[in-house]
C-alpha positions, 0 to 999 in steps of 0.5 A: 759838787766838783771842787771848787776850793783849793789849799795849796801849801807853800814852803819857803822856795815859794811857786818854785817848789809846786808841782805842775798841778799845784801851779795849775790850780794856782793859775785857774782860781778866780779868786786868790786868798792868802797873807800879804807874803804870799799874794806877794808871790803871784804876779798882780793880773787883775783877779780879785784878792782877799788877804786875811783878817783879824779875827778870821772868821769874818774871811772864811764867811766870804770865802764860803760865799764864794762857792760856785767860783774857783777858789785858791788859798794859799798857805804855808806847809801843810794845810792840815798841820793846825792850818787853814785847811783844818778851819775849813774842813769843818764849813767846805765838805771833802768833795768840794776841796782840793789840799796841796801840802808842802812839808809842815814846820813839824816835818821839817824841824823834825828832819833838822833835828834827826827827831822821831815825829811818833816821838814828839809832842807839836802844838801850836802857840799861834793865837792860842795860850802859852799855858797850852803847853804845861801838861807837855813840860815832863822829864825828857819830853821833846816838843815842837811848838809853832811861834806866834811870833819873835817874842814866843821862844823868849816867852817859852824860856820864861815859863819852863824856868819857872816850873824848874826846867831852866836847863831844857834845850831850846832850839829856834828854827827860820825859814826852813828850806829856804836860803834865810834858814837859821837854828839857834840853839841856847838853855831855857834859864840863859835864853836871851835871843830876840833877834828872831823872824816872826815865822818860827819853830821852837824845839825843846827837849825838856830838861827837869831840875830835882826841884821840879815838880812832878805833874803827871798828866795821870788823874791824882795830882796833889793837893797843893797844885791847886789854890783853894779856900778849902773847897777841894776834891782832895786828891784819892777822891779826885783820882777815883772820881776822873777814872769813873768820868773817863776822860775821853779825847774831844769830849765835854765835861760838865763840873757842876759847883766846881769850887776850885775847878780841879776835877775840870782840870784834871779832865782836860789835862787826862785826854787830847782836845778834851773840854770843860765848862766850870759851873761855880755860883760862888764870884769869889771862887772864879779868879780861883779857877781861872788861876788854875786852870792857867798854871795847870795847862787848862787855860780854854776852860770855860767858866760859868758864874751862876746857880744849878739848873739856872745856869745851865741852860744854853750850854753845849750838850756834855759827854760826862758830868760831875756834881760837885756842889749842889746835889740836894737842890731842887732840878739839878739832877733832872737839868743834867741827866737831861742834857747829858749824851747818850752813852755819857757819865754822870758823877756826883760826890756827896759828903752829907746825909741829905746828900746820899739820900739824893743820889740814892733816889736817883739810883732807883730811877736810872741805876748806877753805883753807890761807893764810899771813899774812906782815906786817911792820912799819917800825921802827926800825933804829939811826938808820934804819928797817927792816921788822920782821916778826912771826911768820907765820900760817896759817890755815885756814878751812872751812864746815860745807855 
């Protein structure tokens, strides 16, 4: 099929920046979709007009209906820069689009700025959560962040004075290219601008106070980066466990019993667009997890409230998965191995004897590993120190081939 859907990307000198052949697709479609600002820009002549909604999935079912017709969605920038192009791409197939960018809000601050783009971390905060941008807050890390809107660089301010990086350089970026453009620039700690366009960019080089603490995004964090009731993959197990997991970019984990959620965590904190499903029985343990996986930079963790295999029906197929709690009950094993990907890890650590006879069973049916973790750790022994060892952990891993 000849394309019928075009993506064309405005910047903030509007029809007056395209070329003649972003104009021509502008001039052909039949149908028009865009925001109010940028419907503005094409003079009214009786074509139909859609203008986004709130959610948008309901619009991108219209717009898919509409093929056969010519279609035109006007955005801003780069289409393809977290955009409505990236929305589409996955409903319209390459041969029936025709994307047009203009210089994205990365691109463009970057230039202000004299920024290496293959040195920066972008992310986008627009209808996504703020915690998004926790595993990206380290020493020297420079960021760009596309705003929600005015009140976002206030918010960010807040969060990275909270974990000890008052001092970071925030700098807010208007209407680029355009005769309205501004940058502001002020400290996290002293940000008090909120006279602010809605269509923004902030730009921060994160600044750590010697009080901030130091999250790597390297499997292993410490034990007190995680509220618990006591349930907790401590931190040497937690480590081993994640590199037998190997957390793969756009992969899915399974954590089944997730007490307070920190292998999930840790997963999605490991690798880009990584996901995690928490499977926990216990009610008093979800706000835990949910705790967390905010304040660790894994906010779209989902959480499942429910009992192994019951609670795992439905779910998406995972690329790994972890077990956690529940290894000794009747079809947890089965529902899993079930489900998981060819090609995909499962990992279970046991701490009891009926434990290992449980994966030592499953050892025979499908192979893998067996290996026992023993740590200890010093502390005090009267006015001495001394090694106080935690409780071994064996753990079995296995891959789906």
């Amino acid at each position: 099929m000849s394309p019928w859907l075009s993506i064309v990307g405005l910047g903030e000198d509007g029809l007056h920046g395209l070329d003649v052949d972003a104009r021509a697709l502008i001039e052909r479609a039949e149908v028009l979709v865009g925001g109010k600002r940028h419907l503005a820009m094409v003079p009214e002549d009786g074509r139909e007009r859609l203008t986004w909604t709130t959610p948008i999935g309901s619009l991108i079912e219209v717009i898919v209906a509409r093929r056969g017709a010519r279609v035109c969605i006007l955005a801003t920038g780069d289409p393809m820069a977290y955009g409505i192009g990236v929305t589409l791409a996955r409903r319209v197939a390459k041969e029936e689009m025709i994307v047009v960018p203009r210089p994205s809000a990365f691109s463009l601050a970057a230039a202000r700025l004299t920024w290496a783009l293959s040195e920066v971390d972008c992310l986008t905060l627009h209808g996504r959560p703020l915690e998004l941008i926790h595993p990206n807050v380290q020493p020297d890390a420079k960021l760009l962040l596309l705003s929600e809107d005015r009140r976002t660089p206030a918010k960010v301010a807040e969060l990275l004075t909270e974990r000890d990086y008052g001092g970071s350089v925030m700098t807010v970026l208007e209407h680029m290219g355009g005769g309205r453009e501004r940058i502001i620039e002020g400290t996290a700690a002293a940000w008090s601008c909120d006279d602010l366009a809605d269509l923004n960019t902030i730009a921060v080089t994160c600044v750590a106070s010697p009080d901030a603490a130091l999250l790597s995004r390297s499997p292993g964090l410490p034990d007190s980066a995680f509220h618990s009731d006591g349930l907790l993959t401590k931190q040497e197990v937690r480590a081993a466990t994640l590199a037998a997991l190997v957390p793969i970019p756009g992969q899915l984990l399974w954590d089944v019993g997730a007490g307070c959620g920190s292998i999930a965590i840790e997963w999605m904190r490991a690798a880009a667009r990584t996901r995690a499903i928490a499977i926990e029985r216990r009610p008093d343990r979800l706000a835990l997890i949910a705790d967390n996986a905010a304040a660790l930079g894994a906010p779209t963790l989902e959480v499942v409230e429910g009992d192994a295999p019951q609670a795992l029906r439905g779910l998406l197929p995972p690329d790994a998965v972890f077990i956690g709690g529940g290894a000794t009950a009747d079809g947890v094993f089965e529902a899993c191995w079930k489900a998981l990907r060819p090609g995909g890890r499962l990992v279970a650590n046991v701490v009891t004897l009926e434990g290992e006879q449980a994966v030592l069973s499953w050892r025979q049916k499908v192979g893998g590993a067996l290996t026992r973790i023993a740590a200890s750790r010093a502390a005090p022994v009267g006015p001495f120190t001394g090694w106080r060892p935690l409780m071994p952990v064996t753990t079995f891993s296995v891959s789906k081939t």
